[in-house]
PDB file of N, CA, C and O in Angstrom:
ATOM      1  N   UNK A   1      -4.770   8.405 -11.921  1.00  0.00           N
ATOM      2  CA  UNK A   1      -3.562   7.636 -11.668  1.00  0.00           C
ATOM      3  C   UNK A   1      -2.348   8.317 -12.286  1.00  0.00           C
ATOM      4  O   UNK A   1      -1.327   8.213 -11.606  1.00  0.00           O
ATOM      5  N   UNK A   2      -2.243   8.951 -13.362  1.00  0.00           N
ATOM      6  CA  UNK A   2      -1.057   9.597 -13.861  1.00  0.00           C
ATOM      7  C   UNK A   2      -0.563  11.081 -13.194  1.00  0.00           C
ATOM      8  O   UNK A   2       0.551  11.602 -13.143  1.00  0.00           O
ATOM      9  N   UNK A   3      -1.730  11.470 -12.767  1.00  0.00           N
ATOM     10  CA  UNK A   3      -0.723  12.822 -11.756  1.00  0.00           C
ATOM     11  C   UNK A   3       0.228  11.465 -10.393  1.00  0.00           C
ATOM     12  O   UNK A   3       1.343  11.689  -9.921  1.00  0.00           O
ATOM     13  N   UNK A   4      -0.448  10.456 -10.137  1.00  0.00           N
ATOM     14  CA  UNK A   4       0.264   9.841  -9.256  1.00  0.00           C
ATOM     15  C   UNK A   4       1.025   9.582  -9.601  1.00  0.00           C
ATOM     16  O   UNK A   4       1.798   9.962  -8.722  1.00  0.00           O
ATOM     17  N   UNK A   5       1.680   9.087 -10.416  1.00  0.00           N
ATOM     18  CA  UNK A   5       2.837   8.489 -11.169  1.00  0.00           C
ATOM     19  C   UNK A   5       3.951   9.423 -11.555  1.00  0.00           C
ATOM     20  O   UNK A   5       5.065   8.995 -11.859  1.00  0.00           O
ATOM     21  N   UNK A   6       3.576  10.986 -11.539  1.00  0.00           N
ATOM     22  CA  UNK A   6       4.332  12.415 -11.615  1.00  0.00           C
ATOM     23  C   UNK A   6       4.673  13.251 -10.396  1.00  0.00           C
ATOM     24  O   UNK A   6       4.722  14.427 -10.756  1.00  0.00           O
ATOM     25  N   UNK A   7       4.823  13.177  -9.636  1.00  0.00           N
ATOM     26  CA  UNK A   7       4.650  13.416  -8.131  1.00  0.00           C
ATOM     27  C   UNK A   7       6.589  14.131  -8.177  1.00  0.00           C
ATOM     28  O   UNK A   7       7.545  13.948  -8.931  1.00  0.00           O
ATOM     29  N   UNK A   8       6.396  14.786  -7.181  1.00  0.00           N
ATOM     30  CA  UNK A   8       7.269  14.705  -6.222  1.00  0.00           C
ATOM     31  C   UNK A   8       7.525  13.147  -5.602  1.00  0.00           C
ATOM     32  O   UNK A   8       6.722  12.219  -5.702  1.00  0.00           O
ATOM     33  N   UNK A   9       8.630  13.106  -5.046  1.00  0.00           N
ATOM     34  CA  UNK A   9       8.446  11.866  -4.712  1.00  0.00           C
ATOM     35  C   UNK A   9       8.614  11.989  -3.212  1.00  0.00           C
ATOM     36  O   UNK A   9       9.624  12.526  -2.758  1.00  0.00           O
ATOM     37  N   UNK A  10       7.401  11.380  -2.211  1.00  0.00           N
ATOM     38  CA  UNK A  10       6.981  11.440  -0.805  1.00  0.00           C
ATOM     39  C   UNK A  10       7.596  10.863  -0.287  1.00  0.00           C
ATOM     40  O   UNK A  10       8.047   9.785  -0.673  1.00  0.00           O
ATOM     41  N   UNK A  11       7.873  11.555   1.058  1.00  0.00           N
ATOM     42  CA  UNK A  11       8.150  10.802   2.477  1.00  0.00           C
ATOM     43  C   UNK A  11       7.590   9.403   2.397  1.00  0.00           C
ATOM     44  O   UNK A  11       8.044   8.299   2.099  1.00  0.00           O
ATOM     45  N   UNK A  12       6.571   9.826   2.732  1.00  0.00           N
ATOM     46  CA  UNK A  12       5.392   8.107   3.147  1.00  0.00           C
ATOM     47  C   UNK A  12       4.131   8.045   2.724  1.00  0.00           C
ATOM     48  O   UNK A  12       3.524   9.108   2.853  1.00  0.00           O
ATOM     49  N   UNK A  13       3.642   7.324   2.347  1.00  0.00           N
ATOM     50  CA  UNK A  13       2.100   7.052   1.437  1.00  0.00           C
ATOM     51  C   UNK A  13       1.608   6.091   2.058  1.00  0.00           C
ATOM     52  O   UNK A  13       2.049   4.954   2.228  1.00  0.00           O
ATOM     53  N   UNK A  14       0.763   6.526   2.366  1.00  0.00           N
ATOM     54  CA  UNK A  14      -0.861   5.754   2.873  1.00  0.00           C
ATOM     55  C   UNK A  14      -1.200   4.996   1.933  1.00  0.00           C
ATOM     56  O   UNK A  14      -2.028   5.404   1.118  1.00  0.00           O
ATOM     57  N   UNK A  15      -0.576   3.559   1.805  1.00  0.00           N
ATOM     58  CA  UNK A  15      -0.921   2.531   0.473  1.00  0.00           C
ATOM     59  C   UNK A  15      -2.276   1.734   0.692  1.00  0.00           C
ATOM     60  O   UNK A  15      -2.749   1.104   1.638  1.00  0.00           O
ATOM     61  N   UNK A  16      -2.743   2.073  -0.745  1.00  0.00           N
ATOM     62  CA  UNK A  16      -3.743   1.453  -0.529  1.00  0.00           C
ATOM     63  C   UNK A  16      -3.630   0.141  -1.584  1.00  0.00           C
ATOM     64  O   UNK A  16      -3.607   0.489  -2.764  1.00  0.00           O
ATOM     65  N   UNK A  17      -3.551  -1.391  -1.334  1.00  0.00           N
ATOM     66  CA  UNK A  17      -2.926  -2.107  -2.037  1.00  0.00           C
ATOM     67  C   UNK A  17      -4.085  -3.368  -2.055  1.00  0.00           C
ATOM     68  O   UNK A  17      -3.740  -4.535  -1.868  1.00  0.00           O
ATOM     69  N   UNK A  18      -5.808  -2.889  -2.357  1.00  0.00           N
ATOM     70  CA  UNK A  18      -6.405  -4.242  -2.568  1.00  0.00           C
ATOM     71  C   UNK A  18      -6.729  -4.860  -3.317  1.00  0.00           C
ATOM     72  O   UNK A  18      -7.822  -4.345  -3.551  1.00  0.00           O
ATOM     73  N   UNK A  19      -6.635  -5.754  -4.047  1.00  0.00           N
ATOM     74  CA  UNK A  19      -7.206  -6.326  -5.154  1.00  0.00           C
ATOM     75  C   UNK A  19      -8.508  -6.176  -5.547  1.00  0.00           C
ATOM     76  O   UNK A  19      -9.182  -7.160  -5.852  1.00  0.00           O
ATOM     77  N   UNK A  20      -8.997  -4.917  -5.580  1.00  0.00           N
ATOM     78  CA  UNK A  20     -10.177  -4.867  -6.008  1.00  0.00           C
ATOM     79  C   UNK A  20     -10.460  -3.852  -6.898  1.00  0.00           C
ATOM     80  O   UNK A  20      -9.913  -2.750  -6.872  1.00  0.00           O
ATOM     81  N   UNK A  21     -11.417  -4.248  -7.792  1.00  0.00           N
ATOM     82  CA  UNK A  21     -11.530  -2.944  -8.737  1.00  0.00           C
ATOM     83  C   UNK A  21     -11.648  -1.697  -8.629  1.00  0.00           C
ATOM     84  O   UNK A  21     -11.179  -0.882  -9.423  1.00  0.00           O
ATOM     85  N   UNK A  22     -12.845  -1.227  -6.768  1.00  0.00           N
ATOM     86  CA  UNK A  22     -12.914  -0.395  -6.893  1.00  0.00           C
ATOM     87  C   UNK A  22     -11.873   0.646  -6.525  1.00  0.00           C
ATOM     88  O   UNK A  22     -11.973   1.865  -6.671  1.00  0.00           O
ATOM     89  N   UNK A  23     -10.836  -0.058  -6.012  1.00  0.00           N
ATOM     90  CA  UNK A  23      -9.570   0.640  -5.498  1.00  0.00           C
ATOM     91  C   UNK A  23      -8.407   0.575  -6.572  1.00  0.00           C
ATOM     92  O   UNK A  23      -8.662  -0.062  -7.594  1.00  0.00           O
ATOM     93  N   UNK A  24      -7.420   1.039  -6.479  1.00  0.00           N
ATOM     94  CA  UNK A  24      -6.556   0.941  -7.815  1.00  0.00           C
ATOM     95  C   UNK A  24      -5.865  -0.874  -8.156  1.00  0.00           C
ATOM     96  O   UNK A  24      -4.981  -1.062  -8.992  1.00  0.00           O
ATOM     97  N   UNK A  25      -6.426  -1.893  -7.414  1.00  0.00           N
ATOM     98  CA  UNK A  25      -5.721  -2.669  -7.985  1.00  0.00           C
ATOM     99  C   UNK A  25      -4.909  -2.932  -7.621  1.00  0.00           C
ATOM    100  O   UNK A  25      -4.308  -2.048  -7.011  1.00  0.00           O
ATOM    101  N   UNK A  26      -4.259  -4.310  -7.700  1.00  0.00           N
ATOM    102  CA  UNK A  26      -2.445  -4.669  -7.229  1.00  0.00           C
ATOM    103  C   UNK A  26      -1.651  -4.030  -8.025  1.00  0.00           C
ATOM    104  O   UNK A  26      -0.816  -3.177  -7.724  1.00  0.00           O
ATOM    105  N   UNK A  27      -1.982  -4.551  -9.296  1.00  0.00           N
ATOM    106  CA  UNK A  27      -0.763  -4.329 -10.570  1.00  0.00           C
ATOM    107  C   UNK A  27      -0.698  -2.725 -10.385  1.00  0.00           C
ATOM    108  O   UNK A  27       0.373  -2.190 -10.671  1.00  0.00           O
ATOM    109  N   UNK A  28      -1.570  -2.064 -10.011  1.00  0.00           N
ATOM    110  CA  UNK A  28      -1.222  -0.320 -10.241  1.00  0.00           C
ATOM    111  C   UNK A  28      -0.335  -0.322  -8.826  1.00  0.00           C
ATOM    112  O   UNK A  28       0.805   0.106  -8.646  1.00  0.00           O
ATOM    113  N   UNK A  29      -1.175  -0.900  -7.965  1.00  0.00           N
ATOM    114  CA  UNK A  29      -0.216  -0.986  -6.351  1.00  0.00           C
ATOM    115  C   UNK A  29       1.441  -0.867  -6.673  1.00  0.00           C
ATOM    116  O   UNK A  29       2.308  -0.042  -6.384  1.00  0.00           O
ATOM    117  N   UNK A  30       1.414  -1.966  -7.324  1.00  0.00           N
ATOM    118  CA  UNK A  30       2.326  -1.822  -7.541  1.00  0.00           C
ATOM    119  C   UNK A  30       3.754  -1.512  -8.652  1.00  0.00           C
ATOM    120  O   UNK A  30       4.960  -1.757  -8.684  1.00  0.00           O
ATOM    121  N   UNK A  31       2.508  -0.687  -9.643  1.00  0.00           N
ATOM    122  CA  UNK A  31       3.424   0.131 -10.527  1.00  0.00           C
ATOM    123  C   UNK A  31       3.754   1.632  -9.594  1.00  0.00           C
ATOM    124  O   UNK A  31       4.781   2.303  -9.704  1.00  0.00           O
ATOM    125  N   UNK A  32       2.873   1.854  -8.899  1.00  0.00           N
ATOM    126  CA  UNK A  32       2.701   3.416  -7.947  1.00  0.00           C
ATOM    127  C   UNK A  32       3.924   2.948  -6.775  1.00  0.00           C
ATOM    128  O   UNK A  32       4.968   3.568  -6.574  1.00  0.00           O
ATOM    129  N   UNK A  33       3.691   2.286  -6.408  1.00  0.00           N
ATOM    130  CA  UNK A  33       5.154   1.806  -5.284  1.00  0.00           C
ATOM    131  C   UNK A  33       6.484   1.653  -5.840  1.00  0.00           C
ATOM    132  O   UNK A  33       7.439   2.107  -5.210  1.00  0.00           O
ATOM    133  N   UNK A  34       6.701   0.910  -7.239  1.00  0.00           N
ATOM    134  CA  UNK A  34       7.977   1.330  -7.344  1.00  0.00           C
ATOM    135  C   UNK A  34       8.352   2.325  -8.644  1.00  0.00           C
ATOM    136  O   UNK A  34       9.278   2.056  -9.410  1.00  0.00           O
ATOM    137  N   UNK A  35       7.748   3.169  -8.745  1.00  0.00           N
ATOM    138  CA  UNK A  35       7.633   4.692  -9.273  1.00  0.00           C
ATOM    139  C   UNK A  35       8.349   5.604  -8.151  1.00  0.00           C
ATOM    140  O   UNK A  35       8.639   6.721  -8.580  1.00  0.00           O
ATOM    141  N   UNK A  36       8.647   5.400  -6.998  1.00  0.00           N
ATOM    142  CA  UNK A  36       8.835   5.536  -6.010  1.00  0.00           C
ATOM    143  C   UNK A  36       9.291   5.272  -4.847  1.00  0.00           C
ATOM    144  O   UNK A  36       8.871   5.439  -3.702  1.00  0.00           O
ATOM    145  N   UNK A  37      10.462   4.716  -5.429  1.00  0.00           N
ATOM    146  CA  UNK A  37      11.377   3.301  -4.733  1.00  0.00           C
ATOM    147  C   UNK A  37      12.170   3.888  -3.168  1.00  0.00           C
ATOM    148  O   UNK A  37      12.822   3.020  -2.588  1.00  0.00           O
ATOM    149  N   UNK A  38      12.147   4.636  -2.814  1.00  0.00           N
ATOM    150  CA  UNK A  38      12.129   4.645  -1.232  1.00  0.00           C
ATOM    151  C   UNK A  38      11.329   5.651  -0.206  1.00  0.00           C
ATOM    152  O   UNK A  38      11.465   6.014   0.963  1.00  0.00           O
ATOM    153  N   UNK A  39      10.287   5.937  -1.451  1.00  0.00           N
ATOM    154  CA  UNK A  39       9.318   6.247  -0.098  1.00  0.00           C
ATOM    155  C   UNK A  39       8.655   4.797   0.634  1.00  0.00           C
ATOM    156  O   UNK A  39       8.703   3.645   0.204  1.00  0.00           O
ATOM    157  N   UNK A  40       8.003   5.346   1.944  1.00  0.00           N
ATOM    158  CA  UNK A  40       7.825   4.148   2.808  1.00  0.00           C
ATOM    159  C   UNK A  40       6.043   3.982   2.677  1.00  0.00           C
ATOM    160  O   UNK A  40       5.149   4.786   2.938  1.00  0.00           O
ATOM    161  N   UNK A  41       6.017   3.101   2.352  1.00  0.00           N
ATOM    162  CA  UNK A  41       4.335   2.853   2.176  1.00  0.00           C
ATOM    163  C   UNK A  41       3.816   1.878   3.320  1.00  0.00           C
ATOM    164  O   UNK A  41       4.138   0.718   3.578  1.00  0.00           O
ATOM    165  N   UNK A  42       2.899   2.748   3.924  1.00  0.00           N
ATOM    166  CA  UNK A  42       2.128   2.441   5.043  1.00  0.00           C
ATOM    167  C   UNK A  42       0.873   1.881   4.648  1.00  0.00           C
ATOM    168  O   UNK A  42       0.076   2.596   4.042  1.00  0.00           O
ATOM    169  N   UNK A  43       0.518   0.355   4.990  1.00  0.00           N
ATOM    170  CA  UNK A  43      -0.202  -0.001   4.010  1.00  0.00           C
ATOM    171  C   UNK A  43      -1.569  -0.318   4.890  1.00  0.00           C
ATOM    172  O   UNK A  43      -1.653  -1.038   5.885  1.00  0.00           O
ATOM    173  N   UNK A  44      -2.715   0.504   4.168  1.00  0.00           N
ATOM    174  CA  UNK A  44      -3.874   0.541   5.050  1.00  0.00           C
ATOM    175  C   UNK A  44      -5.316  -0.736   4.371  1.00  0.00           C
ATOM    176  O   UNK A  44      -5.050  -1.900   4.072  1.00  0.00           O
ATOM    177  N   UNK A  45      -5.962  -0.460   4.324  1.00  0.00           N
ATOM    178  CA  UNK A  45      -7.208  -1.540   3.958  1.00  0.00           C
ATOM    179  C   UNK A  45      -7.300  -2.751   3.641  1.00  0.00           C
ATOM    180  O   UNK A  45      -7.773  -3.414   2.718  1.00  0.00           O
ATOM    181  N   UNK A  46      -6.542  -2.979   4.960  1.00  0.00           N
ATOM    182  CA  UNK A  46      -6.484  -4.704   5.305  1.00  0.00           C
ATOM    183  C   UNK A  46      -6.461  -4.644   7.024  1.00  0.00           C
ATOM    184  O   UNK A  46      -6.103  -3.877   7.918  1.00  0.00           O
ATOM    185  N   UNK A  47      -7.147  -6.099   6.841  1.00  0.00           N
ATOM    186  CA  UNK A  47      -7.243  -6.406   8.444  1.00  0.00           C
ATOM    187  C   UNK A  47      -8.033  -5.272   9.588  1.00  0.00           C
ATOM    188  O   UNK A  47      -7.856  -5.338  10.805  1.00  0.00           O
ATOM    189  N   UNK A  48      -8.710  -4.491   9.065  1.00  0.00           N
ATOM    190  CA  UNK A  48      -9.172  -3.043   9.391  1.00  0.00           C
ATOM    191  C   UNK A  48     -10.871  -3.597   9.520  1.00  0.00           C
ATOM    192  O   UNK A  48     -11.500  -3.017  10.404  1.00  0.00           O
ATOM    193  N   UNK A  49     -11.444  -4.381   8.929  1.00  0.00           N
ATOM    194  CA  UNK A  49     -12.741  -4.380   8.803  1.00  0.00           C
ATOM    195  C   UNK A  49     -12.978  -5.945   8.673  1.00  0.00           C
ATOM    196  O   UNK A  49     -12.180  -6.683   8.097  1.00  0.00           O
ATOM    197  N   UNK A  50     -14.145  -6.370   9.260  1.00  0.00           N
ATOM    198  CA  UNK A  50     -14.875  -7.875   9.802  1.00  0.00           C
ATOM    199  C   UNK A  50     -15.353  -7.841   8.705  1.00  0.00           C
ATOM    200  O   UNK A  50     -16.480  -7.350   8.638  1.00  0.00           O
ATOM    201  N   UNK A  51     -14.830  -8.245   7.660  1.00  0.00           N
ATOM    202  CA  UNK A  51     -15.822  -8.555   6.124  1.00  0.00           C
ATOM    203  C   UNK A  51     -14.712  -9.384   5.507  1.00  0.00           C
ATOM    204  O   UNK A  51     -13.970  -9.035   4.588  1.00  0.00           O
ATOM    205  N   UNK A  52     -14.719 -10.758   6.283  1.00  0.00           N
ATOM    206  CA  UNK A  52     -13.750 -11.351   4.913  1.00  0.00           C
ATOM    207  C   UNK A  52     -13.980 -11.843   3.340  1.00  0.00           C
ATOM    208  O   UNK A  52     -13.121 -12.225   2.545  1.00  0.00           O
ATOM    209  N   UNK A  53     -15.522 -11.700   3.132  1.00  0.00           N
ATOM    210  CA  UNK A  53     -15.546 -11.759   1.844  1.00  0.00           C
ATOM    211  C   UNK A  53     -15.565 -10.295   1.173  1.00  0.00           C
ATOM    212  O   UNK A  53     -16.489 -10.356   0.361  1.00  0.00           O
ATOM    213  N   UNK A  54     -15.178  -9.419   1.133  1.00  0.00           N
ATOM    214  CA  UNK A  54     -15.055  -8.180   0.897  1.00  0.00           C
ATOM    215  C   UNK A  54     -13.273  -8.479   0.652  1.00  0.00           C
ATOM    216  O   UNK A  54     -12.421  -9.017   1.359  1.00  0.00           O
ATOM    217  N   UNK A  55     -13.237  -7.724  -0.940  1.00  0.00           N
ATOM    218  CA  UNK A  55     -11.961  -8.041  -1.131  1.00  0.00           C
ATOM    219  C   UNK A  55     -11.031  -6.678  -1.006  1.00  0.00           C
ATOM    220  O   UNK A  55      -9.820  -6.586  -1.210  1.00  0.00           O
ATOM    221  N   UNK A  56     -11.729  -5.906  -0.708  1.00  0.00           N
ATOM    222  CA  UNK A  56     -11.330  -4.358  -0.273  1.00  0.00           C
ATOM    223  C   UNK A  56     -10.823  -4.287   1.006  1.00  0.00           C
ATOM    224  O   UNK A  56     -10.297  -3.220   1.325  1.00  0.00           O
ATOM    225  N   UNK A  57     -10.859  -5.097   1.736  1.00  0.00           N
ATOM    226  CA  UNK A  57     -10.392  -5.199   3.572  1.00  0.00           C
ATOM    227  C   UNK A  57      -9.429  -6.484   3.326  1.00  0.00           C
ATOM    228  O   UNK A  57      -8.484  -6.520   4.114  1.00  0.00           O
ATOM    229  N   UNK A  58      -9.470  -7.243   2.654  1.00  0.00           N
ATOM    230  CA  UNK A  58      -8.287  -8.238   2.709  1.00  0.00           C
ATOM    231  C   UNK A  58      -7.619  -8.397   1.783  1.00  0.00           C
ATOM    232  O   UNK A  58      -7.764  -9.260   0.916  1.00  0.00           O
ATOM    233  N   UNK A  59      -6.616  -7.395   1.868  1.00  0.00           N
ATOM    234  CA  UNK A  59      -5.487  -7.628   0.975  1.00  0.00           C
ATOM    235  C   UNK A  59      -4.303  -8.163   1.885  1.00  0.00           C
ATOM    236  O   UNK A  59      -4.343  -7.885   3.084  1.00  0.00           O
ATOM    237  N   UNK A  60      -2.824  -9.221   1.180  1.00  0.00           N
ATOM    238  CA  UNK A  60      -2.278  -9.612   1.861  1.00  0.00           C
ATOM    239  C   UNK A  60      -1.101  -9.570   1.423  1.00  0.00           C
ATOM    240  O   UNK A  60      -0.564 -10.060   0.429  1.00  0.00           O
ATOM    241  N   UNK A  61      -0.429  -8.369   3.010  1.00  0.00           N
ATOM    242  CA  UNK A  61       0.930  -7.640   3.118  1.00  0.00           C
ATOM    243  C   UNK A  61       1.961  -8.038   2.312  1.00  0.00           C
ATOM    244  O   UNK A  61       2.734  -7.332   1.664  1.00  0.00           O
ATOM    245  N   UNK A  62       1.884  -9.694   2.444  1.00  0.00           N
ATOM    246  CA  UNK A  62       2.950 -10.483   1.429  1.00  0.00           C
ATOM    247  C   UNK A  62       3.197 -10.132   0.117  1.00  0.00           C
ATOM    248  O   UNK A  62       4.295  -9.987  -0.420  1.00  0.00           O
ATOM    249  N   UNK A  63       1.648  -9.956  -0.555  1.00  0.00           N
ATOM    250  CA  UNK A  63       1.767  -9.672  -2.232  1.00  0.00           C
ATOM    251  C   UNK A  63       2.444  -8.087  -2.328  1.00  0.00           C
ATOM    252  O   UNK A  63       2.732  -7.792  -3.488  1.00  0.00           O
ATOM    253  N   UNK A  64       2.662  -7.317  -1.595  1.00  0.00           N
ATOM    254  CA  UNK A  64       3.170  -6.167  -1.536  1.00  0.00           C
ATOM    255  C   UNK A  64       4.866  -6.475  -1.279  1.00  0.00           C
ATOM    256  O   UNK A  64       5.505  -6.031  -2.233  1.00  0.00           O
ATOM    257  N   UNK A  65       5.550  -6.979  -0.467  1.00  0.00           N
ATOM    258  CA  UNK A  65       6.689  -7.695   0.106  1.00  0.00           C
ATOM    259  C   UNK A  65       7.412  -8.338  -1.177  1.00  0.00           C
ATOM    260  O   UNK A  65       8.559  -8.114  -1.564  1.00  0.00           O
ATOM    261  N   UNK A  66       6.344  -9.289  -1.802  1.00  0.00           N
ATOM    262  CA  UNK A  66       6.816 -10.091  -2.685  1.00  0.00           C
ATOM    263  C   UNK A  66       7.489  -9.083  -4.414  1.00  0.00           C
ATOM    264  O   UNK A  66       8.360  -9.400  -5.224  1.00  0.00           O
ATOM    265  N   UNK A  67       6.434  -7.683  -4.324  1.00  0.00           N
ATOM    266  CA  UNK A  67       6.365  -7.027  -5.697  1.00  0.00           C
ATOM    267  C   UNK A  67       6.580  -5.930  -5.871  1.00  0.00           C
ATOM    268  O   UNK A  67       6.277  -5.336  -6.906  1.00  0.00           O
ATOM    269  N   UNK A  68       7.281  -5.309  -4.670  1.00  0.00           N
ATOM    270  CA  UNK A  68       8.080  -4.004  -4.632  1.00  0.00           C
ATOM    271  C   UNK A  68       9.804  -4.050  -4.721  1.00  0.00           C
ATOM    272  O   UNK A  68      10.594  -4.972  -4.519  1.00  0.00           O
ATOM    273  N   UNK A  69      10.027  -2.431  -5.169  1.00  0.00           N
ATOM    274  CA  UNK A  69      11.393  -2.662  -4.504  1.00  0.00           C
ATOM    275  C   UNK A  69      11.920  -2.083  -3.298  1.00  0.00           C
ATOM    276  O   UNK A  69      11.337  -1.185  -2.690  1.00  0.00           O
ATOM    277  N   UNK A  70      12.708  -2.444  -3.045  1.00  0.00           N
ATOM    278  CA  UNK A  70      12.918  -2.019  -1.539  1.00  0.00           C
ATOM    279  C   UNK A  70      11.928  -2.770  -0.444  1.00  0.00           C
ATOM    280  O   UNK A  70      11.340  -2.163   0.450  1.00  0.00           O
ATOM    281  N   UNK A  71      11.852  -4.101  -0.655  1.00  0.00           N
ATOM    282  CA  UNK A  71      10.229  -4.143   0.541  1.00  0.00           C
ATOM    283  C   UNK A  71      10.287  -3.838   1.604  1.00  0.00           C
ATOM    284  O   UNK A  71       9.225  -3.613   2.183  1.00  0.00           O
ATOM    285  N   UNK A  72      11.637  -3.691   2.370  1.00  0.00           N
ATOM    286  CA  UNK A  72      12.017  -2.960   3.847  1.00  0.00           C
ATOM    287  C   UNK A  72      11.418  -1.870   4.194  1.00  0.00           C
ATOM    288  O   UNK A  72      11.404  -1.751   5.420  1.00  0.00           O
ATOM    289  N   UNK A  73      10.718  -0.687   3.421  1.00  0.00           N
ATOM    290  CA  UNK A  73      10.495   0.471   3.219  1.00  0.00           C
ATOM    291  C   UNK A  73       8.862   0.191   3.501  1.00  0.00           C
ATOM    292  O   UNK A  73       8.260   1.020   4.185  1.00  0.00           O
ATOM    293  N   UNK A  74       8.144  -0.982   2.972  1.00  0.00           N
ATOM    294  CA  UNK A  74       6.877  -1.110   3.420  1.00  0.00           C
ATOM    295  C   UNK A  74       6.406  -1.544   5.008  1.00  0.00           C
ATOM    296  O   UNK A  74       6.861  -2.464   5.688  1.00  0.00           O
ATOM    297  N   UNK A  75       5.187  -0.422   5.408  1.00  0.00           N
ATOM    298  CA  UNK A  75       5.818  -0.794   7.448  1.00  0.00           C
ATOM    299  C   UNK A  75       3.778  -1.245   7.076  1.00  0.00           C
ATOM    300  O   UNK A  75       2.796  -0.752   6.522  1.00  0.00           O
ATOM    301  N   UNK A  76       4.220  -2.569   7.909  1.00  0.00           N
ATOM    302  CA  UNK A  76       3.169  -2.951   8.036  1.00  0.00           C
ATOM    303  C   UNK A  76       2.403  -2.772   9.762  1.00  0.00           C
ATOM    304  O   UNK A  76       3.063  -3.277  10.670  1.00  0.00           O
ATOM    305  N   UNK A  77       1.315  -2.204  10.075  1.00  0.00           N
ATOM    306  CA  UNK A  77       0.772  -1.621  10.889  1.00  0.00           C
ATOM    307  C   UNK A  77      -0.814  -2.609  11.536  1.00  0.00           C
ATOM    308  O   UNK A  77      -1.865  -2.893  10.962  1.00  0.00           O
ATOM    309  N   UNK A  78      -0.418  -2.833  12.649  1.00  0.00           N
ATOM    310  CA  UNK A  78      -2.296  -3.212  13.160  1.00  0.00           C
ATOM    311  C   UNK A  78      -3.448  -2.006  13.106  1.00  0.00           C
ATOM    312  O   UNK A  78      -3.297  -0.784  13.108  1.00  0.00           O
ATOM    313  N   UNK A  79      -4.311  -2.586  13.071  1.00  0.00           N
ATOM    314  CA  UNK A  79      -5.256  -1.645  13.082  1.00  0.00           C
ATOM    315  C   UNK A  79      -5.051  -0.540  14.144  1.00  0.00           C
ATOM    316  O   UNK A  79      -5.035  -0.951  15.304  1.00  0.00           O
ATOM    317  N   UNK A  80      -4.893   0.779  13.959  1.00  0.00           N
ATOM    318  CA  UNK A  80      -4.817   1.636  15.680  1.00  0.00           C
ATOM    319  C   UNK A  80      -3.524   1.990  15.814  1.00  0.00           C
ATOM    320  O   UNK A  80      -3.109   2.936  16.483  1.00  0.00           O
ATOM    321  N   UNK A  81      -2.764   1.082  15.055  1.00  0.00           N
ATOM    322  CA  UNK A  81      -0.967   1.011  15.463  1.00  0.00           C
ATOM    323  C   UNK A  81      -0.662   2.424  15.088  1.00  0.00           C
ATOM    324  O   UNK A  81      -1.175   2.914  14.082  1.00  0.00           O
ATOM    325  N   UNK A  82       0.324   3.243  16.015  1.00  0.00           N
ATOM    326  CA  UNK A  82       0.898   4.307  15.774  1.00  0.00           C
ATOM    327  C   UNK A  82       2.136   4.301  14.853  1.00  0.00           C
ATOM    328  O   UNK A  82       3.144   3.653  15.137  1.00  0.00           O
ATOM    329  N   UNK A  83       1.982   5.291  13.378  1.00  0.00           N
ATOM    330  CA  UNK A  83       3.716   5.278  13.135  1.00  0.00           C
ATOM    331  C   UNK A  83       3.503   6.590  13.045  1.00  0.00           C
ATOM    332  O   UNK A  83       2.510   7.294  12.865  1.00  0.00           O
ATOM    333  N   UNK A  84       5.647   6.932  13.350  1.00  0.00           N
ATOM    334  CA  UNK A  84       5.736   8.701  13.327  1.00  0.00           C
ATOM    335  C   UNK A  84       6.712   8.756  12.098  1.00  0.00           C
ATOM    336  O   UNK A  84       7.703   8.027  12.056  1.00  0.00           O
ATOM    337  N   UNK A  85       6.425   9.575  11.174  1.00  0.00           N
ATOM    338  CA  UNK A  85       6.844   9.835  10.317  1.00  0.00           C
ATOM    339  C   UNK A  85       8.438  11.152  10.789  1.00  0.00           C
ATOM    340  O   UNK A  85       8.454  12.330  11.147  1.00  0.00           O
ATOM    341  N   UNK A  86       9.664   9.995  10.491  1.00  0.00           N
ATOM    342  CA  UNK A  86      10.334  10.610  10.946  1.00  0.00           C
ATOM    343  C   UNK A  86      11.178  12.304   9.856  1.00  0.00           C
ATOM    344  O   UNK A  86      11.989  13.049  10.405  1.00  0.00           O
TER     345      UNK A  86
END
């Protein structure tokens, strides 16, 4: 997590934002998101997989919206949905 937190700071990041241990967590979610206050975080491992008790596939877009800055910058995507990184 700390080379993440030292970065260059990116275009767009493939966020991964689930409340679960084995992934980094909200609270890191969202210390790593606004470490990085206008890159655009594309937020993946939710709504992606038929396991709603699996807390790794349902995370919810809102708690990201609610705990960033900039939340305009977070593009929320359907499963399949195309974005072009302009």
């Amino acid at each position: 997590m700390d080379c993440q937190l030292h970065m260059d700071p990116p275009d767009v990041m493939f966020f991964d934002f689930a409340d679960n241990p084995v992934h980094i967590g909200l609270e890191n979610a969202y210390k790593l998101a606004n470490i990085y206050p206008n890159t655009k975080l594309v937020l993946i491992h939710w709504g992606s997989v038929d396991a709603p008790e699996a807390s790794a596939f349902n995370g919810n877009p809102q708690d990201i919206l609610d705990n960033v800055v900039n939340p305009e910058r977070v593009v929320i995507l359907s499963p399949g949905e195309e974005y072009v990184v302009d």
